[in-house]
C-alpha positions in Angstrom: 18.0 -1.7 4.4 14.3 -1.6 5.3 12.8 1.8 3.6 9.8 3.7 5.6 6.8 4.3 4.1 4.1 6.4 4.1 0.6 5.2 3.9 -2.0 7.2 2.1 -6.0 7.1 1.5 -7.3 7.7 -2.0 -10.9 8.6 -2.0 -13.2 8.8 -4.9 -13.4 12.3 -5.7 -9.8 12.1 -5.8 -8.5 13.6 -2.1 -6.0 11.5 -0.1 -5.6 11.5 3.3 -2.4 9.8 5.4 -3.1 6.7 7.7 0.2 5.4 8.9 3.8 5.6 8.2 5.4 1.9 8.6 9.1 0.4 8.0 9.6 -1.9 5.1 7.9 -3.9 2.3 6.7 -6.8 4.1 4.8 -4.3 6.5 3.7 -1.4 4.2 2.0 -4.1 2.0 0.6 -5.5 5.0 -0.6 -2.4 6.2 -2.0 -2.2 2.7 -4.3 -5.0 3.1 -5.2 -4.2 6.3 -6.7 -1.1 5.8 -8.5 -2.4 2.5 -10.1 -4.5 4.7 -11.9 -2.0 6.1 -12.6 0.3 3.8 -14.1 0.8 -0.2 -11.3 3.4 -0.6 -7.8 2.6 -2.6 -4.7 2.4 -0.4 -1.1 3.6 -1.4 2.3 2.8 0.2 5.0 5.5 -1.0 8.7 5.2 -0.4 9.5 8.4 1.1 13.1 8.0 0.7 12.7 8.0 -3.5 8.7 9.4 -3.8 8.0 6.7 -5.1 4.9 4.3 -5.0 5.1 0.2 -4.3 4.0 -1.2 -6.8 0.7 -2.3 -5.1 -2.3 -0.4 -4.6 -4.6 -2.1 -2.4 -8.3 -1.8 -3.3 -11.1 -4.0 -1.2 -11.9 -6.4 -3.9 -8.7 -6.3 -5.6 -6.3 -6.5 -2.4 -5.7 -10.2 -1.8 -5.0 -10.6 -5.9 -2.8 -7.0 -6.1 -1.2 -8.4 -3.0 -0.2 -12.3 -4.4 1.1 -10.6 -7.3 3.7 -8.3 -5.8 4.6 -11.2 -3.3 5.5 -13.2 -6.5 7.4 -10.3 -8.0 9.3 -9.3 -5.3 10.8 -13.2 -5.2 12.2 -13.0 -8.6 
């Protein structure tokens, strides 16, 4: 079952602001990445179905690493 998700902005004086809404893992994360990309702000994927968060938070410098390791994790 492919979840949606909702993709939210974190800038640094702590405000978010929502950027997309996509369906599934393999797409939020992407989506993740490619907003990181293009911006010095943290990106978070929530699962609206359970409020929860995936357990990747893309950041520019940190996205390709964050990314890899919930690749990894979500094969195990």
């Amino acid at each position: 079952m492919l979840r949606d998700f909702d993709i939210f902005e974190k800038f640094p004086d702590g405000s978010t602001i929502w950027r997309a809404c996509v369906f599934g893992q393999f797409e939020a994360t992407r989506k993740l990445q490619e907003l990181a990309e293009h911006s010095q702000n943290e990106f978070i994927a929530i699962d609206i179905q359970a409020g929860e968060p995936l357990p990747v938070i893309a950041h520019p410098h940190k996205a390709s690493k964050s990314l890899r390791a919930a690749a990894n994790a979500s094969k195990r």
